[in-house]
Each structure stands twice: as C-alpha cells, then as structure tokens.
DRENNUDREN-802164 format. One record per residue (C-alpha): residue in one letter; x, y, z. Coordinates in steps of 0.001 Angstrom, whole numbers, padded with zeros to 6 digits, always signed. Layout:
<recs>
AXYZ ...
</recs>
This chain:
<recs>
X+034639+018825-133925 X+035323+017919-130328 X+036564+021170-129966 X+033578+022677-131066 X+031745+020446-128729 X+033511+021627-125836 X+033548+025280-126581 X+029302+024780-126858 X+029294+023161-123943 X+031149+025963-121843 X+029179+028487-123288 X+025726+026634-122101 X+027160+026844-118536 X+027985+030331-118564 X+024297+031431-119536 X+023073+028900-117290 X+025395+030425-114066 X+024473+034157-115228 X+020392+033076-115487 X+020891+031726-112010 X+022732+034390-110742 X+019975+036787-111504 X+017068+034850-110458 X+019288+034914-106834 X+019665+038664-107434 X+015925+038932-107621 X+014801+036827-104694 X+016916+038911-102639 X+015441+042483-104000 X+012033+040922-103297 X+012912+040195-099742 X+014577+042954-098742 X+011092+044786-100119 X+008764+042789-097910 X+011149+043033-095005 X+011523+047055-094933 X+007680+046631-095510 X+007022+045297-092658 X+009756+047092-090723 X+008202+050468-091386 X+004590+049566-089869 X+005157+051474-087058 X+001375+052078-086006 X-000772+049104-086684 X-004314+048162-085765 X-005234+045990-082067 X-008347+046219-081026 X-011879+046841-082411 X-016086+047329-081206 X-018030+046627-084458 X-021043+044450-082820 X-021634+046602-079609 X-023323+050153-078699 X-020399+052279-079720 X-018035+051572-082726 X-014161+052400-081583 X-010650+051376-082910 X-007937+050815-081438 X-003829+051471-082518 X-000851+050521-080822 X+002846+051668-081819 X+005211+048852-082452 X+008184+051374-082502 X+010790+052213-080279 X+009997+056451-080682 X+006625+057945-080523 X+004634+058778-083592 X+002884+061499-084897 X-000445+060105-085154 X-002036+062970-087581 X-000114+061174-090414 X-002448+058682-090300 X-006106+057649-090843 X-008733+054887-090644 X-010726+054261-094032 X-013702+051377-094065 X-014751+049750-096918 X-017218+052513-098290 X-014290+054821-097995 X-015820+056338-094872 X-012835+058424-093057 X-011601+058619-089462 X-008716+061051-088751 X-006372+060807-085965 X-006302+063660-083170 X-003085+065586-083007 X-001114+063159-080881 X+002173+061343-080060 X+001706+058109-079460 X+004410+056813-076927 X+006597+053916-078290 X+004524+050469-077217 X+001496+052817-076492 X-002585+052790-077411 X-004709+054647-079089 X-008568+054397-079279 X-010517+056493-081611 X-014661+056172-081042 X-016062+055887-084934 X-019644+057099-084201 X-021249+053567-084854 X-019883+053885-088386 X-018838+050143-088572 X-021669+047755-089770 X-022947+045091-087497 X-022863+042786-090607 X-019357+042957-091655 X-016314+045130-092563 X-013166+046576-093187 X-010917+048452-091702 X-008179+050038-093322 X-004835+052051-091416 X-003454+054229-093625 X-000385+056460-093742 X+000083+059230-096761 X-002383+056865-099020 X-000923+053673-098264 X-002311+050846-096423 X+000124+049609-093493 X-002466+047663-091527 X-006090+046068-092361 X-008805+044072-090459 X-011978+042127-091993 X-014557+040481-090424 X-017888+038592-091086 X-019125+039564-094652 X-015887+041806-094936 X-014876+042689-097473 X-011485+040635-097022 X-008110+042690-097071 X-006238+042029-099803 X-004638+038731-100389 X-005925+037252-097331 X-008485+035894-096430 X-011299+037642-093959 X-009901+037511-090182 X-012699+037105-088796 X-015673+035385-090119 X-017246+035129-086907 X-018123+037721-084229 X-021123+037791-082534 X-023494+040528-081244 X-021014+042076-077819 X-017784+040393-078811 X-014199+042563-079678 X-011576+041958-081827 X-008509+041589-080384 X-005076+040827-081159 X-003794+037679-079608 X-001005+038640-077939 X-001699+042325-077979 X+000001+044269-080671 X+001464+041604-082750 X-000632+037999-082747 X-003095+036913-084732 X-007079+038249-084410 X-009312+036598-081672 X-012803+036874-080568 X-013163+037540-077011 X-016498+038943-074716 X-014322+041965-072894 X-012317+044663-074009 X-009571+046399-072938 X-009753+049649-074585 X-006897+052047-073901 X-007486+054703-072065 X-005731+057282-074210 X-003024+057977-071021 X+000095+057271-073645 X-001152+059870-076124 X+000718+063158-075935 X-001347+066639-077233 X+000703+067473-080304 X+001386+070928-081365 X+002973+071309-084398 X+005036+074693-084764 X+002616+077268-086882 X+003204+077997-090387 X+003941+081747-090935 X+001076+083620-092251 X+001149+084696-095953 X+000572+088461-096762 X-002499+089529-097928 X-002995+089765-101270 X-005075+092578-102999 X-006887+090386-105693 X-009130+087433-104420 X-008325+083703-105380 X-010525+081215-105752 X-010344+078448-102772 X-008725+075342-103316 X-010321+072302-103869 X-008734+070719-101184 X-009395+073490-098360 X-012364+072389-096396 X-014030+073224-093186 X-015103+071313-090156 X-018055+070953-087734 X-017495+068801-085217 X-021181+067860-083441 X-020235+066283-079669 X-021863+063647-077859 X-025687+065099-077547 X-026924+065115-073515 X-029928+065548-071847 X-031166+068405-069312 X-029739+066554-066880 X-025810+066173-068659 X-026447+062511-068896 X-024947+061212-072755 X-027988+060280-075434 X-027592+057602-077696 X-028933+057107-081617 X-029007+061078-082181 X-029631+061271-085943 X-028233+064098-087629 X-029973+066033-090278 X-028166+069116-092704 X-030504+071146-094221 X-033722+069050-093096 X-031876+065971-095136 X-030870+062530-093000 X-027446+062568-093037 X-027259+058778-091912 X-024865+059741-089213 X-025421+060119-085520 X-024076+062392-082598 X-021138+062859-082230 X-019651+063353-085721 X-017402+065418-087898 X-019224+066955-090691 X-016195+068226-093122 X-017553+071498-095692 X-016347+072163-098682 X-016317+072766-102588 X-018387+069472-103755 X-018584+067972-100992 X-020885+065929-098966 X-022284+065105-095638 X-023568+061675-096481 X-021948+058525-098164 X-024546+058326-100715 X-023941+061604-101646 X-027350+062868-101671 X-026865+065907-098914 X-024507+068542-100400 X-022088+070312-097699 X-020630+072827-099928 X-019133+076427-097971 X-021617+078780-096868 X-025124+078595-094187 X-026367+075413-093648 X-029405+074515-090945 X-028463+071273-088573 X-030900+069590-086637 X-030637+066533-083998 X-033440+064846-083633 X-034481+061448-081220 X-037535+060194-079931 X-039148+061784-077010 X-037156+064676-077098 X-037461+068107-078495 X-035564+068583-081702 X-032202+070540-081602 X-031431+073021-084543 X-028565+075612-085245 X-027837+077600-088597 X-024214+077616-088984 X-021719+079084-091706 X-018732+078123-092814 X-015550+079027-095042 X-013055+077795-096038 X-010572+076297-093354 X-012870+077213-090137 X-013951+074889-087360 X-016850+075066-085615 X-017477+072633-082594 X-020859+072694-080433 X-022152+070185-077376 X-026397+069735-078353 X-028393+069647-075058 X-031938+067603-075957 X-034825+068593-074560 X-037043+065901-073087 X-041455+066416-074151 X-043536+066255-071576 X-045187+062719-071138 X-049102+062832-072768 X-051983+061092-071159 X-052612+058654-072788 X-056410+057313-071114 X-058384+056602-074092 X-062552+057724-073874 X-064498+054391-072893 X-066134+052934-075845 X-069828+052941-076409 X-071436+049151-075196 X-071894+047071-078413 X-075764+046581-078915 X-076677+043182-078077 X-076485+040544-080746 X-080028+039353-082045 X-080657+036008-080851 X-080363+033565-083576 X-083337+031816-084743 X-083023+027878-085255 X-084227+026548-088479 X-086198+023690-087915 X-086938+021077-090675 X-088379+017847-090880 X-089975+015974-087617 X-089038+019079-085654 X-091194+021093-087963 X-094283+019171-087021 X-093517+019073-083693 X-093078+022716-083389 X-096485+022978-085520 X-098355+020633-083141 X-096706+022305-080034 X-098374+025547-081574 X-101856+024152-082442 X-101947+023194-079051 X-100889+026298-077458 X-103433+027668-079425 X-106062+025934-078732 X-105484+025830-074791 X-105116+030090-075198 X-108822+030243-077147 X-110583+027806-074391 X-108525+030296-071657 X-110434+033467-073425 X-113723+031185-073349 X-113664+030629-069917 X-112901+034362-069546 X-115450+035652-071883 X-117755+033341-069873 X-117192+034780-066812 X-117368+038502-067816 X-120028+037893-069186 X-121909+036588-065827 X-120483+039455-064370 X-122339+041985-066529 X-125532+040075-066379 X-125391+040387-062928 X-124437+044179-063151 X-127503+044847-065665 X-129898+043160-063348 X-129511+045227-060244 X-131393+048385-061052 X-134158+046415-061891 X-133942+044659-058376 X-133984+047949-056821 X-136935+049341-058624 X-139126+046221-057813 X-138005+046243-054443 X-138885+050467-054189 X-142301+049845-055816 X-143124+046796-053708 X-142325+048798-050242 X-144832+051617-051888 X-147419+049398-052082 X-147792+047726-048647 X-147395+051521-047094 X-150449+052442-049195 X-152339+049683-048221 X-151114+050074-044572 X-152357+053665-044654 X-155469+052809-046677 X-156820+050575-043645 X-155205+052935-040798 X-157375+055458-042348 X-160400+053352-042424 X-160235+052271-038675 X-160144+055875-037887 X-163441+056821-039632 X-164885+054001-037335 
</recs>
C-alpha cells in the first residue's frame, strides 16, 4: 500500500512538471508575438492638426532602411481613406500628408495601416478610443497639435506649435512598370476593384493666392468634401461618406463653389484606371451697391387725448362754460360795434340830400330878392 502511495505520488508530480512546462512554453510564444509585433512597426504615426485650418498627419520611420510608403494608408473612424504618395521615406525620416479638413474638430481616430492591418493608432477628445486603450488625448483645444513626446517614440502631448516636416526625407518612388498584357479580341467586364481617380488641387483666386472652404459638388450633389481632394470612380462607388452621391465610371459634372466667387464647373469622364488632375481658378463677383432707397417719413402719431374723470371733468366743464361765455360777450361787443358802423353808413346819403336841398333853397331865395332889387 505504501508502494502504491508512492507510485501516486510520482505520477502527480510528473503532470504537475509537464502542466507547468507548457504554461512556460506558452508565455514565451505570446511574447515572442508581441515583441516581433512591435518590431515590425516600421512607419508609425507623430504628429497631427485636427483643431486648426488645415487637417494634416504626420509619419516618421523608426527603421534603419527607408520604406515604401505606398504600402500604407491612413483610415479615420468613418473609414474615410488617405493614401500615401509614391515615396521612400528615409530611415528616421517624416512624412506629412494634408487630409483636406477631413478630421473632426470634435474628436477622432486615426488609424496607420499596412496591407489591412493596423500598426499604429491615435484618439483624441470624443475618439473613438483605439483598441484596448484608452483615448490619448481627451483634451485638445481649438489651435493645439498632437505630438509625440519625444518625437517618434514617447507618449502623445498637447502643445500650441507644430513642427510639421517638410517632406525633404521623402524620395519620388518609381516602381519598375508592369509589362503590358496583349490585347484581347473579346471585351471583359472591369473589375470591381479597378477604379479611377480625380484629383481636385488647392482652388486659387485670379490673383494665384490659395482659397479656403471650397465645397465640392458631383453632379450638382454636396459631396461634403472641400478643395483639394481625391475623388476615386468606380463600379458602386461613391463620392460621399453617406453614400448618397454615386461616382460610378462614365461623365460626371463637378462644380466648386464659395461665397463671393463665381462658381467653377467641368464635365469630366472617366474609365476604368485613368487619372485626371485639374488646379480650379475662382472667379471673384463684382461687389453690389448696396445703398438702400430712403424710406418714406412715418406720418405723425395722433396726439393722444387724456381721459379726464372725476374733479377734472368739472373743471374742464367749467373751464369751457367760461370760455364760452367770455367768446359770446366778445361777438356782442362785436356785433355792437358793426352794427354802429352800418348805422352810421345808412345815414350818410340822407345827410347829403338835406344838405343839397338846404343849399337850393337859400340860392333861390338869394336870387328871388336879387331879382326884386333889380326891378326897383
């Protein structure tokens, strides 16, 4: 029985050495894992503008060679898309892409990606956080930059001034040409992953100066993107994140519009694999007068009469009796006078005639006795 005993007891410590064993075994896989993870983040993200004017991003290269930056691409958290230009990116160089204000002022994410995988990723304010983290920065006010604290491998800061790169390290990659395929006598339908591109530049003025909030419009529908911008064509495709302007192959009408200019339009049409690529000069309209005819003089307000009530009633009544009364003795004393007036007036021709008759009378009787002396 002690045998037995024993022999149980042996055979507990061998399972209990081989369970350890693997669990070692396993802890080891999963750090080798997360080491070559880390390892093989060559390109990863150092610098953003999400709060100011422009939206840009900027990439630095950890590695010792330079890298091919068309392998890779910047995604935010609508699945919006920003590809790389053909470029080598020197080993400990900088990148900045502009994004065409496509970050929101609010908060966001933004994703580095390499053949569908993310290798780097940024949040801040609302986010949405990166996964399994939590957002880097929750704070960043209107005209500040995230930055990496030290540049290109410390932790995200806020600061007030950027250094954007100025694109010096990136080399113009051209990748060796693909032989071209013989013709083929029957036609093939095109592939749904063949598209076409239409790159709008930064629109100017008359004058060659750069215009800002340029809204883009395909097919007289907003596009909610401004100038400059890459629309990409193809097979069920669209021009807008909501998907409510189609961009399929074929002729489509573009128009830039902003206020105070004249609007810009083009009709443009595109296959499959083409790009098209045009620099919009804006119009500015003549200013208007804007002197308005003068406005016709109100009529003047009736003056508002008091209600009276009570002891002012009477005295207003009394005030009236006796402005009446003092009015009828005025047109007495008038009347009175007038009337003197036309007595007098009446009575002259009568004065006249008495007066005419009287002289009459004493020259007949002066005659009568000048005649009578003479007869004498």
């Amino acid at each position: 029985m002690f045998t037995l005993r024993r022999r149980q007891k042996q055979s507990y410590f061998r399972i209990n050495s081989v369970y350890h064993l693997l669990k070692l075994f396993l802890l080891l896989f999963l750090f080798l894992i997360f080491s070559t993870g880390q390892v093989s983040a060559q390109i990863i993200l150092n610098e953003f503008s999400a709060t100011t004017s422009d939206d840009w991003v900027e990439v630095y290269n950890s590695s010792t060679e330079a890298v091919n930056l068309s392998e890779y691409i910047l995604v935010d958290s609508i699945d919006g898309v920003k590809q790389f230009s053909a470029c080598l990116l020197l080993a400990g160089g900088f990148l900045a892409v502009d994004w065409s204000n496509r970050l929101n002022n609010g908060g966001d994410q933004i994703k580095l990606k390499k053949d569908g995988v993310v290798v780097d990723c940024v949040a801040y304010k609302e986010g949405p956080a990166c996964g399994g983290k939590d957002i880097d920065l929750p704070e960043l006010e209107s005209g500040q930059y995230g930055v990496r604290e030290p540049e290109g491998s410390g932790n995200w800061v806020r600061k007030s001034t950027d250094t954007k790169a100025d694109n010096s390290q990136c080399l113009v990659y051209s990748p060796t040409p693909s032989p071209t395929p013989p013709p083929t006598l029957t036609p093939t339908p095109t592939p749904s992953g063949v598209t076409a591109t239409y790159r709008i530049n930064e629109a100017k003025d008359g004058n060659g100066l750069a215009l800002s909030s340029v809204m883009i419009y395909v097919d007289n529908q907003y596009t909610h993107h401004y100038a400059s911008e890459d629309l990409t064509f193809g097979n069920g495709r669209y021009c807008d994140d909501d998907k409510q302007v189609a961009c399929g192959f074929g002729q489509h009408a573009v128009k830039l519009t902003k206020s105070g200019y004249q609007d810009w339009q083009i009709t443009i049409t595109l296959n499959a694999g083409q790009f098209l690529e045009d620099i919009p000069v804006l119009t500015a309209l003549a200013p208007t007068s804007t002197t308005a005819p003068p406005l016709p003089s109100p009529p003047p307000s009736p003056t508002p009469v008091e209600e009276l009530t009570g002891e002012a009633t009477e005295e207003a009544t009394l005030s009236s009796e006796i402005k009446t009364d003092s009015e009828d003795k005025e047109k007495e004393a008038e009347g009175e006078v007038l009337g003197s007036s036309a007595k007098k007036r009446d009575f002259l021709p009568f004065f006249f005639i008495g007066g005419g008759l009287v002289f009459l009378a004493v020259a007949l009787v002066f005659l009568k006795r000048n005649s009578a002396s003479n007869l004498k």
